[in-house]
PDBQT receptor file of N, H, CA, C and O in Angstrom, charges set to zero:
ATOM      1  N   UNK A   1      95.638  75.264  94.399  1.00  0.00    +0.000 N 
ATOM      2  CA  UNK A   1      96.330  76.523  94.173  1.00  0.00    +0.000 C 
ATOM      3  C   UNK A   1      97.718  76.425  94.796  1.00  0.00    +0.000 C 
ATOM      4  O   UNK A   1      97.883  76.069  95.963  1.00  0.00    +0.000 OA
ATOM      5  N   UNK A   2      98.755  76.773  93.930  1.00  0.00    +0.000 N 
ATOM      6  H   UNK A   2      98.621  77.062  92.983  1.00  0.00    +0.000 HD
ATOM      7  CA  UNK A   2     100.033  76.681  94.441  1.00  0.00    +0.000 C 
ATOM      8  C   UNK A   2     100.804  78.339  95.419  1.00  0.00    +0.000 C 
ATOM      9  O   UNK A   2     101.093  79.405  94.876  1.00  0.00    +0.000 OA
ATOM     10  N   UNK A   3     100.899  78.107  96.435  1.00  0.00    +0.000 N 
ATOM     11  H   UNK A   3     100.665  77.241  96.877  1.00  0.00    +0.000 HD
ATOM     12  CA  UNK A   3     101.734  79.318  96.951  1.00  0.00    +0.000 C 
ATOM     13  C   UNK A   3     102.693  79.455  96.937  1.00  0.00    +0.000 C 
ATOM     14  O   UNK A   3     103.518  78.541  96.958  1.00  0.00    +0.000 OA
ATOM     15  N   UNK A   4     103.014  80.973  96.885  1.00  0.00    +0.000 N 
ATOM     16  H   UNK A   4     102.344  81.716  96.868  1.00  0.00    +0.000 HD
ATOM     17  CA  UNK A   4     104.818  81.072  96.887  1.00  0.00    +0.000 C 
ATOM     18  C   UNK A   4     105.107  81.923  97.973  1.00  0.00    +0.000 C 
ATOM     19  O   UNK A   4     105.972  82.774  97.762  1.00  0.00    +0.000 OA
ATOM     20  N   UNK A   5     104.578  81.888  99.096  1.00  0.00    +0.000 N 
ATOM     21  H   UNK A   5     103.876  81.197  99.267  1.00  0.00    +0.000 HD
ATOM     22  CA  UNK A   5     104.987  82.451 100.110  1.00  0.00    +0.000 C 
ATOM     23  C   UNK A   5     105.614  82.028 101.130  1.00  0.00    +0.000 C 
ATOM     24  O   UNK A   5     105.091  80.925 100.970  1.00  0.00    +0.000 OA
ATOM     25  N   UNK A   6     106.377  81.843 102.216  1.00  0.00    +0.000 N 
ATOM     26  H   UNK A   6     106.801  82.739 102.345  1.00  0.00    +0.000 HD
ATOM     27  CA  UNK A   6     106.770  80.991 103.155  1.00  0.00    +0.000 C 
ATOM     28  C   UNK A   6     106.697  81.641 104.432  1.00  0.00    +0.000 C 
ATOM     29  O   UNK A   6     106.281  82.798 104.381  1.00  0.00    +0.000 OA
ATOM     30  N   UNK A   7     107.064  81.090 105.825  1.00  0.00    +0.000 N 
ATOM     31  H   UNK A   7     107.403  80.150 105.866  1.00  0.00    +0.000 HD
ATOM     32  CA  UNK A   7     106.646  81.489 106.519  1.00  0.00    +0.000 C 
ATOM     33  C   UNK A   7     108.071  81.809 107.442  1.00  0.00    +0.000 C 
ATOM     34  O   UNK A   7     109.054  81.068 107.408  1.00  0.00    +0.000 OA
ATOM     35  N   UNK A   8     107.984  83.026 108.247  1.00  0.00    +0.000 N 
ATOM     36  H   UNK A   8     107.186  83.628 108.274  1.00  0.00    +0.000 HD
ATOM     37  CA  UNK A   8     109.319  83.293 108.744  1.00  0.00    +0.000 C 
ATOM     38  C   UNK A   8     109.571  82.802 110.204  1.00  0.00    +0.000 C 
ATOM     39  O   UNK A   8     110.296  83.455 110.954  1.00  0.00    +0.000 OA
ATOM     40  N   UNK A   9     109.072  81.848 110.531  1.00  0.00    +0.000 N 
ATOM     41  H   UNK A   9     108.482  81.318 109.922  1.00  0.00    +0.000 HD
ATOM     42  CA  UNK A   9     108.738  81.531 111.944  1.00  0.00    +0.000 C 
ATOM     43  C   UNK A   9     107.246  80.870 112.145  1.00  0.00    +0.000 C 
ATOM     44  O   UNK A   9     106.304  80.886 111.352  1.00  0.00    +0.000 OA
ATOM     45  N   UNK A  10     107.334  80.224 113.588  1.00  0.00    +0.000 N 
ATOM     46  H   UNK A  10     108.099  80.211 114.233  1.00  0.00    +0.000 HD
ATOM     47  CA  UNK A  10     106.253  79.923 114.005  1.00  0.00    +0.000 C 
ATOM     48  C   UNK A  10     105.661  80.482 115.253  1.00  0.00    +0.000 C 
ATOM     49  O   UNK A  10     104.554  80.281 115.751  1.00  0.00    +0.000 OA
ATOM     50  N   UNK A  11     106.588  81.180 115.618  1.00  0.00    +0.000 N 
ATOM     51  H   UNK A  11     107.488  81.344 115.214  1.00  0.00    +0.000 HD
ATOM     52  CA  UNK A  11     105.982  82.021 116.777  1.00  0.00    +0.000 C 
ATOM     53  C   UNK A  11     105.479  83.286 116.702  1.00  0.00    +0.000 C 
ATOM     54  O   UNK A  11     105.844  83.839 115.665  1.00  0.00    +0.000 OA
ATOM     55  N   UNK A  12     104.598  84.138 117.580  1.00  0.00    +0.000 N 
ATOM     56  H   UNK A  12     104.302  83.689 118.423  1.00  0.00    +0.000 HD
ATOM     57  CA  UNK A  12     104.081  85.253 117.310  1.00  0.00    +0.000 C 
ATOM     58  C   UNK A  12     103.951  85.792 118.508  1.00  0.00    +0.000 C 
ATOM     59  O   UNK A  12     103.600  85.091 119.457  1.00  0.00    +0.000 OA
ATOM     60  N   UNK A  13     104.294  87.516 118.688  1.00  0.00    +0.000 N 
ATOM     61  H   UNK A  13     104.579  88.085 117.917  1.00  0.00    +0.000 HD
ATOM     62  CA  UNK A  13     104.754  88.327 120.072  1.00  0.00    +0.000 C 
ATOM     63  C   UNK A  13     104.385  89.046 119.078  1.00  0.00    +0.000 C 
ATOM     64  O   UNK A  13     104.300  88.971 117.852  1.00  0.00    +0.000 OA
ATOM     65  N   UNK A  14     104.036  90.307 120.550  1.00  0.00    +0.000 N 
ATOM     66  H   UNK A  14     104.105  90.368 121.545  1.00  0.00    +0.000 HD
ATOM     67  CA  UNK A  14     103.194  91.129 120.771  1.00  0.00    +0.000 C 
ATOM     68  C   UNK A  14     104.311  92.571 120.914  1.00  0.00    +0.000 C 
ATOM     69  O   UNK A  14     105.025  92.542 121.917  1.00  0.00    +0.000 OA
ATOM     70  N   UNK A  15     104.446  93.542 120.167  1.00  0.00    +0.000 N 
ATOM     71  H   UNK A  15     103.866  93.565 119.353  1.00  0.00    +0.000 HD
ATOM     72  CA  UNK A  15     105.250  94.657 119.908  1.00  0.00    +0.000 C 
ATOM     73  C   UNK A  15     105.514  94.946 121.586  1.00  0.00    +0.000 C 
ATOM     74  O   UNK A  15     104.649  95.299 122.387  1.00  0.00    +0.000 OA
ATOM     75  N   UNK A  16     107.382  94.617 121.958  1.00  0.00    +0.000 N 
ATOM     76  H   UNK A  16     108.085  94.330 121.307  1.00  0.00    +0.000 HD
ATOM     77  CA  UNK A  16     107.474  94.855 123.309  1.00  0.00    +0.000 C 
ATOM     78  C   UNK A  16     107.997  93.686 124.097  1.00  0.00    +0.000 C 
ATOM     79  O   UNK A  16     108.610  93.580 125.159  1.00  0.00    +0.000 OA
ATOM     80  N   UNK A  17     107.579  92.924 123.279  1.00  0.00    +0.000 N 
ATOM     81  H   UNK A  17     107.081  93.010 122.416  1.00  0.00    +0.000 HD
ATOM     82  CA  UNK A  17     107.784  91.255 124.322  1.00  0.00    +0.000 C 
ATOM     83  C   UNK A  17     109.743  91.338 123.739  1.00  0.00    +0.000 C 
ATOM     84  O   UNK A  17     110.372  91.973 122.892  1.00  0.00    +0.000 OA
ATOM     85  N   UNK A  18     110.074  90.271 124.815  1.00  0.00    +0.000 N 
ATOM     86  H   UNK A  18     109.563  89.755 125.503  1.00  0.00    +0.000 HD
ATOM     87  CA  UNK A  18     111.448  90.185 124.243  1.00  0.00    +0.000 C 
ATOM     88  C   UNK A  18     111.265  89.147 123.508  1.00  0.00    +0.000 C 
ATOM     89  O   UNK A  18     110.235  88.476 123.580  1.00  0.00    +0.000 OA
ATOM     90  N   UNK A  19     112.317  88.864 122.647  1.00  0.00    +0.000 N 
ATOM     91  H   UNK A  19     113.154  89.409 122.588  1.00  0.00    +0.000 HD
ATOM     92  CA  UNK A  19     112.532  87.821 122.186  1.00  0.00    +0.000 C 
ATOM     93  C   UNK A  19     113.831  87.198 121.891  1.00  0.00    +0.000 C 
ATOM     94  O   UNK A  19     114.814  87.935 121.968  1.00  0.00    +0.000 OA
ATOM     95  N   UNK A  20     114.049  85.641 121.481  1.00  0.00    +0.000 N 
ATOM     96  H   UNK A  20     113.250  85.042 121.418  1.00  0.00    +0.000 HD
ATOM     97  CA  UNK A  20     115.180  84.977 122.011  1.00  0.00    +0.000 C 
ATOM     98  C   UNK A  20     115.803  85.311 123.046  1.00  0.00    +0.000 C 
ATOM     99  O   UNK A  20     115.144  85.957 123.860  1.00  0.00    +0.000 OA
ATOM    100  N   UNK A  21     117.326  84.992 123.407  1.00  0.00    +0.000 N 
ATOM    101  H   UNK A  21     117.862  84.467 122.745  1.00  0.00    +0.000 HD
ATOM    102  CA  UNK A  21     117.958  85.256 124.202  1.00  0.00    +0.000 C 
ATOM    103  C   UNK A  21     118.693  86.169 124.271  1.00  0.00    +0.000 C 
ATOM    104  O   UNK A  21     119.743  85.885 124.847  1.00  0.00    +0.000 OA
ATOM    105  N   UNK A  22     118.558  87.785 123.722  1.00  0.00    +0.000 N 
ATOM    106  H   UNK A  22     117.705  88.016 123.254  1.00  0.00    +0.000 HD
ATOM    107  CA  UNK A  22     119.044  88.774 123.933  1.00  0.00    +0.000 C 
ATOM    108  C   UNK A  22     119.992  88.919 122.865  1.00  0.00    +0.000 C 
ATOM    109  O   UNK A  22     119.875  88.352 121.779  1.00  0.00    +0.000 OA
ATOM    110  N   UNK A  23     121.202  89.904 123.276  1.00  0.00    +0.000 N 
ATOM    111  H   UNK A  23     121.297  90.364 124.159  1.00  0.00    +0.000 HD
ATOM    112  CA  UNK A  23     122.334  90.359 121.912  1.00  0.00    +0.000 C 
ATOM    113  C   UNK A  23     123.448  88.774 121.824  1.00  0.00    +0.000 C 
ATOM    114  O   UNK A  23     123.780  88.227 122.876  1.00  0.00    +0.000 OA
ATOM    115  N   UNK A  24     123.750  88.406 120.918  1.00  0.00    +0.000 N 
ATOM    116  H   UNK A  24     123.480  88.850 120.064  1.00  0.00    +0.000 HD
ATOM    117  CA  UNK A  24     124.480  87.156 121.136  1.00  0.00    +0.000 C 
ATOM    118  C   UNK A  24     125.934  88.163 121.218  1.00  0.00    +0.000 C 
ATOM    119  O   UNK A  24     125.970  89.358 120.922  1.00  0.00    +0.000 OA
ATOM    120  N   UNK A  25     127.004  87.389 121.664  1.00  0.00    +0.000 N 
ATOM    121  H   UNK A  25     126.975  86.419 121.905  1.00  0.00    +0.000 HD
ATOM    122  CA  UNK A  25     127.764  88.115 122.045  1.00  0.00    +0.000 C 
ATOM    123  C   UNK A  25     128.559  88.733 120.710  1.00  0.00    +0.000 C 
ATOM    124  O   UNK A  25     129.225  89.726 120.999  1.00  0.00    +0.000 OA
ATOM    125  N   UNK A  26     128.608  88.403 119.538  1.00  0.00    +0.000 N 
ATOM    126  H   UNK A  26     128.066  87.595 119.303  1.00  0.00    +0.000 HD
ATOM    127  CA  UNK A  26     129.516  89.347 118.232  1.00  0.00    +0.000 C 
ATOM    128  C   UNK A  26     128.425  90.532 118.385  1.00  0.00    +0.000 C 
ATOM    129  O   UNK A  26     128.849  91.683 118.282  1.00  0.00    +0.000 OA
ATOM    130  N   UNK A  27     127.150  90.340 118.607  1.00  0.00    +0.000 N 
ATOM    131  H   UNK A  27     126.806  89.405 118.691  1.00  0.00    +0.000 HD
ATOM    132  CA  UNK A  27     126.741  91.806 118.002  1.00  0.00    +0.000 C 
ATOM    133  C   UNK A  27     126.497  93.013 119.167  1.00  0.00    +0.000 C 
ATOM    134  O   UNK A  27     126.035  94.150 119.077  1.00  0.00    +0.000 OA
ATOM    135  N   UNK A  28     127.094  92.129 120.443  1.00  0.00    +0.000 N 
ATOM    136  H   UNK A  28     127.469  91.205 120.516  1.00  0.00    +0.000 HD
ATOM    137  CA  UNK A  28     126.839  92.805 121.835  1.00  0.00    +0.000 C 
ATOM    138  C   UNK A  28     128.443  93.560 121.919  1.00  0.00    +0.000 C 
ATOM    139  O   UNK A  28     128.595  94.571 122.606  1.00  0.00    +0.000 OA
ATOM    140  N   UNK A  29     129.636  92.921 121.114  1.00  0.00    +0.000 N 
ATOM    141  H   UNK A  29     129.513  92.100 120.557  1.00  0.00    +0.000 HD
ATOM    142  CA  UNK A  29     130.824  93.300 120.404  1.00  0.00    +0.000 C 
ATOM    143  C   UNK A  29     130.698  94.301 119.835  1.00  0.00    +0.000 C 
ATOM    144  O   UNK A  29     131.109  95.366 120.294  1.00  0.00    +0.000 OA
ATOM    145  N   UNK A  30     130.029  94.173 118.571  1.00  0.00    +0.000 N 
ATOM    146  H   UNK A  30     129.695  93.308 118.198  1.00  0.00    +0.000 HD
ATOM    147  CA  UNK A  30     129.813  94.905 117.538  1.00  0.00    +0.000 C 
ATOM    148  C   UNK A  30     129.256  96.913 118.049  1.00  0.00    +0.000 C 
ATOM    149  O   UNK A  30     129.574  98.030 117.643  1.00  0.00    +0.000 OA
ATOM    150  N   UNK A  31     128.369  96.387 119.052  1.00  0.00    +0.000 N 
ATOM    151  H   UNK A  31     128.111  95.479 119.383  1.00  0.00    +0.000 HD
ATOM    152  CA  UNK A  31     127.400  97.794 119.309  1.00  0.00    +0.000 C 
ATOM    153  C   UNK A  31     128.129  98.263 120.264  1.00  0.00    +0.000 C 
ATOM    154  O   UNK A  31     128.175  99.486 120.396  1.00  0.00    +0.000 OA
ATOM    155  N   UNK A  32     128.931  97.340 121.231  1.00  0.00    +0.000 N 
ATOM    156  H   UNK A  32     128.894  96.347 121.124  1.00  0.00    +0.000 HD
ATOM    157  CA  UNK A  32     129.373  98.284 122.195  1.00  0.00    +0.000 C 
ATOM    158  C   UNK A  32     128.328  97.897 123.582  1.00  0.00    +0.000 C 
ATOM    159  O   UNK A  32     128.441  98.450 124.676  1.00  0.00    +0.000 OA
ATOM    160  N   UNK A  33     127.503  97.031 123.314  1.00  0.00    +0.000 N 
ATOM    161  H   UNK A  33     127.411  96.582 122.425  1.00  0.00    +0.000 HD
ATOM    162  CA  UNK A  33     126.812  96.512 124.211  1.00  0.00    +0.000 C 
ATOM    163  C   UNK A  33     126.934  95.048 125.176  1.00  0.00    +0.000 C 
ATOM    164  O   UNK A  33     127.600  94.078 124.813  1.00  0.00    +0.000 OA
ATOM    165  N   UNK A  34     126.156  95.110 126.461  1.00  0.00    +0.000 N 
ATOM    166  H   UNK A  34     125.615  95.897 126.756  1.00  0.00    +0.000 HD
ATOM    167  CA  UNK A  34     126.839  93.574 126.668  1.00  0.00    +0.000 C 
ATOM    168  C   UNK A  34     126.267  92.700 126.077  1.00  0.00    +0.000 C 
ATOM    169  O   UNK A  34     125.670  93.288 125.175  1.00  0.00    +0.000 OA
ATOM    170  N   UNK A  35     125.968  91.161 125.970  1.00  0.00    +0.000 N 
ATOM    171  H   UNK A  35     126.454  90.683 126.702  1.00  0.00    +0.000 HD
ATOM    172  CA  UNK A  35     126.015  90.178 125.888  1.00  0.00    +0.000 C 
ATOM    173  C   UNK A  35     124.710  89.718 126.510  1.00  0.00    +0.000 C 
ATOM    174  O   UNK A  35     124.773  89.492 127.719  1.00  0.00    +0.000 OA
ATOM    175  N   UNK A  36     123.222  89.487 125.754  1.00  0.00    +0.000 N 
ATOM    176  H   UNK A  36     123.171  89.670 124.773  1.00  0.00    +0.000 HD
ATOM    177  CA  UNK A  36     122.264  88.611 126.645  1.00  0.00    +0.000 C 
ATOM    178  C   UNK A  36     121.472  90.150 127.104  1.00  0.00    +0.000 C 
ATOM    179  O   UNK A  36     120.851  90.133 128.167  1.00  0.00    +0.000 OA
ATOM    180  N   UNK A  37     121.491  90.844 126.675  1.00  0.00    +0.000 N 
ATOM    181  H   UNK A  37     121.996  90.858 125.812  1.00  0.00    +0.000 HD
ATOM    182  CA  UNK A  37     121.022  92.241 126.718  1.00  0.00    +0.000 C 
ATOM    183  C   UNK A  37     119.444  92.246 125.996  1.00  0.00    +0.000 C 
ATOM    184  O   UNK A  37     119.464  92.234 124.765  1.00  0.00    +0.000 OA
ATOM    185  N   UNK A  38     118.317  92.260 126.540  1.00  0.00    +0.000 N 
ATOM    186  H   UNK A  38     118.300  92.270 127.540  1.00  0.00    +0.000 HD
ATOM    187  CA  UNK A  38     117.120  91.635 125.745  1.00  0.00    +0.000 C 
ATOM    188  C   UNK A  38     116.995  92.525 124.531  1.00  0.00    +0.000 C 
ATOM    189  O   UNK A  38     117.605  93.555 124.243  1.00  0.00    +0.000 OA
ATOM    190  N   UNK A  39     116.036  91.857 123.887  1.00  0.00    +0.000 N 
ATOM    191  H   UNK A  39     115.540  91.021 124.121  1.00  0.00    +0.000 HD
ATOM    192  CA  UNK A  39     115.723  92.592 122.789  1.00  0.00    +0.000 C 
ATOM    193  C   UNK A  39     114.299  92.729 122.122  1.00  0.00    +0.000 C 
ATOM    194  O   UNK A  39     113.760  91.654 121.858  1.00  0.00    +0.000 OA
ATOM    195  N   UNK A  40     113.867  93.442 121.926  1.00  0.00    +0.000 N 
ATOM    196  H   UNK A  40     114.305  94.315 122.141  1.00  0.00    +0.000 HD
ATOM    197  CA  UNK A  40     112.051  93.628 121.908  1.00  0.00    +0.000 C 
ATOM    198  C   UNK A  40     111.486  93.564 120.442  1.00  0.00    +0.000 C 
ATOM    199  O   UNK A  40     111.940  94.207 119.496  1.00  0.00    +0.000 OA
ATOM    200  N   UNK A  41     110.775  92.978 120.413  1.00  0.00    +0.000 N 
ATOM    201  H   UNK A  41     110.406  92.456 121.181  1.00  0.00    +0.000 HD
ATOM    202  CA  UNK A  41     109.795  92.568 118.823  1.00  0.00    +0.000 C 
ATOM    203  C   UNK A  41     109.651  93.826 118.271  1.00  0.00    +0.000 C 
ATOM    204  O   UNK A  41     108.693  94.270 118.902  1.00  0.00    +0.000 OA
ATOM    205  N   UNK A  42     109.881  94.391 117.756  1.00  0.00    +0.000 N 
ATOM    206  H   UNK A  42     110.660  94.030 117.243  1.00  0.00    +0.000 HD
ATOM    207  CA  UNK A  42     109.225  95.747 116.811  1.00  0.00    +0.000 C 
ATOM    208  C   UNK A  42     107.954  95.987 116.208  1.00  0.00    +0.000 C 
ATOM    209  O   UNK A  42     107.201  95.062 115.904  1.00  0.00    +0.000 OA
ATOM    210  N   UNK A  43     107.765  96.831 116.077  1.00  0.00    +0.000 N 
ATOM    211  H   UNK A  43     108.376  97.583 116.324  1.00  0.00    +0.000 HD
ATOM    212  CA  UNK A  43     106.417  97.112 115.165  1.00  0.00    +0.000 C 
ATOM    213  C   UNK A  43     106.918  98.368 114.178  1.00  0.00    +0.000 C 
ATOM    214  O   UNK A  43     107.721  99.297 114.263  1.00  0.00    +0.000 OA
ATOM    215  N   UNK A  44     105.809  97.760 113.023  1.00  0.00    +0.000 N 
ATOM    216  H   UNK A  44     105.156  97.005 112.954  1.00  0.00    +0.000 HD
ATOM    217  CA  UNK A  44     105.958  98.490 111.504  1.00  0.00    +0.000 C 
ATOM    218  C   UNK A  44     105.237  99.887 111.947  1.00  0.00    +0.000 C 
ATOM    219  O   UNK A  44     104.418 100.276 112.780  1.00  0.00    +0.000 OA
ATOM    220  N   UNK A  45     105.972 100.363 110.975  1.00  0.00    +0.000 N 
ATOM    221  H   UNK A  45     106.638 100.047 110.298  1.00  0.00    +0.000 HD
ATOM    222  CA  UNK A  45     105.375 102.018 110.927  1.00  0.00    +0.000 C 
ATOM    223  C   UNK A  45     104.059 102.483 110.747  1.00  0.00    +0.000 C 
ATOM    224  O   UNK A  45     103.431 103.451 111.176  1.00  0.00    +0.000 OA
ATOM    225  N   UNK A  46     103.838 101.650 110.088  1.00  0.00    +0.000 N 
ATOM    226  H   UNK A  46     104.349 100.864 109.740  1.00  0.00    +0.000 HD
ATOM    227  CA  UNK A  46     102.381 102.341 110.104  1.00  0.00    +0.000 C 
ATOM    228  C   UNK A  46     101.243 101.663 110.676  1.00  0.00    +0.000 C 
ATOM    229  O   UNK A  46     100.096 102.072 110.496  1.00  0.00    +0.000 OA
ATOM    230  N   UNK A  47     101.566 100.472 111.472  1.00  0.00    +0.000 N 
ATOM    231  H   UNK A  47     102.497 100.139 111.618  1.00  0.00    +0.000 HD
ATOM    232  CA  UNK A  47     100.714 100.428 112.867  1.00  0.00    +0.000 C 
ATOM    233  C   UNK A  47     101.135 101.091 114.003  1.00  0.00    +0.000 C 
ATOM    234  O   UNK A  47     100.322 101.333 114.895  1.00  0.00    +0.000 OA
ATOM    235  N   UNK A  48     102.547 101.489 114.115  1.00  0.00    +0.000 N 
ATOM    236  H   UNK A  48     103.208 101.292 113.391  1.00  0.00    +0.000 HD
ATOM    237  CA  UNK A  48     102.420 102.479 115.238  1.00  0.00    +0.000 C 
ATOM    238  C   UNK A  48     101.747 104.041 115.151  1.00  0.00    +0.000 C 
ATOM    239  O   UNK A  48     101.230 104.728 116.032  1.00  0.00    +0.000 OA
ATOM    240  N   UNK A  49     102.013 104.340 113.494  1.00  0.00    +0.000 N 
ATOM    241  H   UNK A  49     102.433 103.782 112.779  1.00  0.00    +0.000 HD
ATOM    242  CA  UNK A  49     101.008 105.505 113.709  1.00  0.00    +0.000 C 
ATOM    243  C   UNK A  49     100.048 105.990 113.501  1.00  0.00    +0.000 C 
ATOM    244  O   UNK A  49      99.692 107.163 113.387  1.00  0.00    +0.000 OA
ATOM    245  N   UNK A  50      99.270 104.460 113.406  1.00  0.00    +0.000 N 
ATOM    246  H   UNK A  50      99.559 103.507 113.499  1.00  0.00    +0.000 HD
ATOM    247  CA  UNK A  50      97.698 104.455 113.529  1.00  0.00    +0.000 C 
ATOM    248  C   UNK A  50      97.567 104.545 114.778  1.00  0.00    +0.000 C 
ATOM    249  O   UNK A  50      96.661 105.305 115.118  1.00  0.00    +0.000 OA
ATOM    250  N   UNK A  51      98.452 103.775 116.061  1.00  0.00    +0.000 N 
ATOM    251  H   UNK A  51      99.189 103.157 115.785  1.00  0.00    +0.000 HD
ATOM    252  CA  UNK A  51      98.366 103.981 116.956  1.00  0.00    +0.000 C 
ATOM    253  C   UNK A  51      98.738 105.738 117.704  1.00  0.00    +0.000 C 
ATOM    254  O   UNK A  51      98.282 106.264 118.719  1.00  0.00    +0.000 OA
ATOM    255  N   UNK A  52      99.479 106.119 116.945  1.00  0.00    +0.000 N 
ATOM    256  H   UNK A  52      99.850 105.692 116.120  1.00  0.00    +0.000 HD
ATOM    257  CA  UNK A  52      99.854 107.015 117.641  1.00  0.00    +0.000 C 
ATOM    258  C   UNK A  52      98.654 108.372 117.386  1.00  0.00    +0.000 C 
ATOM    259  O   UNK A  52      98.522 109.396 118.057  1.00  0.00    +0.000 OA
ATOM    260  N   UNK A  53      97.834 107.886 116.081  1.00  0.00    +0.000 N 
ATOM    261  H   UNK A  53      97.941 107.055 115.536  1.00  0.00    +0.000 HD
ATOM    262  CA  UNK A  53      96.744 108.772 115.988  1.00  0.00    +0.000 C 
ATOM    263  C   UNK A  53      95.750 108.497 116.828  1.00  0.00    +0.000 C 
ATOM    264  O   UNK A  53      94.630 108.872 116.480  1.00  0.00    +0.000 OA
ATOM    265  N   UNK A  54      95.859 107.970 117.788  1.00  0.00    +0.000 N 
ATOM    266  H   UNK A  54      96.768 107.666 118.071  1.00  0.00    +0.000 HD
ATOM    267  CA  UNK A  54      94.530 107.917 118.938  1.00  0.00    +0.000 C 
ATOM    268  C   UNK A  54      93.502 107.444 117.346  1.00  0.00    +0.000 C 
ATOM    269  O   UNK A  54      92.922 108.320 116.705  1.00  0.00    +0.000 OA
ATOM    270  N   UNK A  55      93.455 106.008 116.959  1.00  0.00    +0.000 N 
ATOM    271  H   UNK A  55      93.926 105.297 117.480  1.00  0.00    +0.000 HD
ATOM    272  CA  UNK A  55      92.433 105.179 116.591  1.00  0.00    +0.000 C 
ATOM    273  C   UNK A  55      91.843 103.938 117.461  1.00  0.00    +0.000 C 
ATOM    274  O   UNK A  55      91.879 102.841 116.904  1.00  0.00    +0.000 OA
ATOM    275  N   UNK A  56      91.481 103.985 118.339  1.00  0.00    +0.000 N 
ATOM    276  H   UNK A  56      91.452 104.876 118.792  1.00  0.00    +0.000 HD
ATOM    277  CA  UNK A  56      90.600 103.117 119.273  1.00  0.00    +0.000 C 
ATOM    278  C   UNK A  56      90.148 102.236 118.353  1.00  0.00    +0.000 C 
ATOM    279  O   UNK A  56      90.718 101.161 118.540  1.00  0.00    +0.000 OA
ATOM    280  N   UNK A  57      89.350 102.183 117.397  1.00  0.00    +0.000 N 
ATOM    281  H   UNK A  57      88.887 103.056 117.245  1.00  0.00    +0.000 HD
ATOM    282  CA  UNK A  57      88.845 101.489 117.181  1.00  0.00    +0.000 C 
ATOM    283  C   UNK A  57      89.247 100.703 115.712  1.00  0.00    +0.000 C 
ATOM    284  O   UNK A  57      88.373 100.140 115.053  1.00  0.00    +0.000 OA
ATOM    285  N   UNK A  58      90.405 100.730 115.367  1.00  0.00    +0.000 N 
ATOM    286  H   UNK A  58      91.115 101.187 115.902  1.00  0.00    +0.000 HD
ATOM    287  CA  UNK A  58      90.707 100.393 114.321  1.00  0.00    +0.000 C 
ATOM    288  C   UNK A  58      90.776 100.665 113.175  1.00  0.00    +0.000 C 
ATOM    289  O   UNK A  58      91.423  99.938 112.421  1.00  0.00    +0.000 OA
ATOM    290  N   UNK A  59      90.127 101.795 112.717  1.00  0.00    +0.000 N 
ATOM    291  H   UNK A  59      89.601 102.386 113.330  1.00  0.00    +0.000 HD
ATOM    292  CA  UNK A  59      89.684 102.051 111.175  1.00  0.00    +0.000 C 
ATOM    293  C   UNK A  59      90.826 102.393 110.651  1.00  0.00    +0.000 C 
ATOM    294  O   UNK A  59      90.820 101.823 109.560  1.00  0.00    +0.000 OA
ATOM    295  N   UNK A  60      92.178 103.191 110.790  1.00  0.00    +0.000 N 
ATOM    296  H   UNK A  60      92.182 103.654 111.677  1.00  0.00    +0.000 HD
ATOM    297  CA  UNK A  60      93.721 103.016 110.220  1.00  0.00    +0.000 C 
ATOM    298  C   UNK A  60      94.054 101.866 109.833  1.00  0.00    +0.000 C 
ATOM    299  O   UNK A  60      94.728 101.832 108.804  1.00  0.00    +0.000 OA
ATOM    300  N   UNK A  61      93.736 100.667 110.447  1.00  0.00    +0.000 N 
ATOM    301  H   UNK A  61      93.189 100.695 111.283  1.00  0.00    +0.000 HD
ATOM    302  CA  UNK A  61      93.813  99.439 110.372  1.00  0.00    +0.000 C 
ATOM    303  C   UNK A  61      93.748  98.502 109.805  1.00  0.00    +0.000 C 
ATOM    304  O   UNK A  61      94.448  97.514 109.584  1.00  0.00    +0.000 OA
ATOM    305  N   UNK A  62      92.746  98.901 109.542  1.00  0.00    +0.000 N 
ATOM    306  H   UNK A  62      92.177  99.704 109.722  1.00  0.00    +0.000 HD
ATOM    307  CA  UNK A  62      91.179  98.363 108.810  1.00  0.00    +0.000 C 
ATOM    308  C   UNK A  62      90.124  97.198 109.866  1.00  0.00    +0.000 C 
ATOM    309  O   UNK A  62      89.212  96.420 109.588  1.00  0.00    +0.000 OA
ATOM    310  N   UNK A  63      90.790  97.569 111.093  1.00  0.00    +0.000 N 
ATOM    311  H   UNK A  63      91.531  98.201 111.319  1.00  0.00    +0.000 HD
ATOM    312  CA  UNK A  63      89.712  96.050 111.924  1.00  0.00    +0.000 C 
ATOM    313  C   UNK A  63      88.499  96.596 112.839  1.00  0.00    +0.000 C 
ATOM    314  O   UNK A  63      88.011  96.225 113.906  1.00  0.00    +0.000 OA
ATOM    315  N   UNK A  64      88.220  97.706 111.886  1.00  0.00    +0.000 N 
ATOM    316  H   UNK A  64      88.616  98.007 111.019  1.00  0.00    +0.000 HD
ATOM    317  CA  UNK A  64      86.928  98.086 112.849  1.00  0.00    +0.000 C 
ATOM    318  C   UNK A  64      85.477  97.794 110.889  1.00  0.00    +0.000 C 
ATOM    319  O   UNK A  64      85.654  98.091 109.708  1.00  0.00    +0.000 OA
ATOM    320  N   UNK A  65      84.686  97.347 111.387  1.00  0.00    +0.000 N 
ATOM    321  H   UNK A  65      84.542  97.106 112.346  1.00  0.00    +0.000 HD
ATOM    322  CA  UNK A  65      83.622  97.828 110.597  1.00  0.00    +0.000 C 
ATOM    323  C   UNK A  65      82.981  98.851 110.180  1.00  0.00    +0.000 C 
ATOM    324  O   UNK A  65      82.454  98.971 109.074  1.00  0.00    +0.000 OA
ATOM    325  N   UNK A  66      82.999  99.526 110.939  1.00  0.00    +0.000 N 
ATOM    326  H   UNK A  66      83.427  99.429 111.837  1.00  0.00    +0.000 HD
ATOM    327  CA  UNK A  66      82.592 100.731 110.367  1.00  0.00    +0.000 C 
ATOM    328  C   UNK A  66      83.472 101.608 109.387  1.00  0.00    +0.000 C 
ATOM    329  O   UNK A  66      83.026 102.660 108.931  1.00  0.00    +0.000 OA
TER     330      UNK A  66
């Protein structure tokens, strides 16, 4: 079977972690910010507001069984 998907990376973080080495300096320019300023993995919308519906156990999710 042939795929047409690719992959955007090989690493994987946890909504919160920083990642790389912060604002490089054009876009620490750009914002008005400094330079090396961290920057945190995001999370999609609608796992945060499965989270934000108090689902413990996954079922927004889909990783609960029941």
């Amino acid at each position: 079977m042939h795929h047409t998907y690719w992959l955007a990376g090989k690493v994987t973080k946890l909504p919160g972690q920083p990642c790389g080495a912060g604002l490089t300096s054009e876009a620490a320019d750009a914002l008005g910010l400094k330079a090396g300023l961290p920057v945190a993995v995001s999370i999609l919308d609608a796992h945060a507001g499965a989270l934000g519906n108090n689902d413990p156990v996954g079922l927004l999710l889909g990783l609960s069984d029941d």
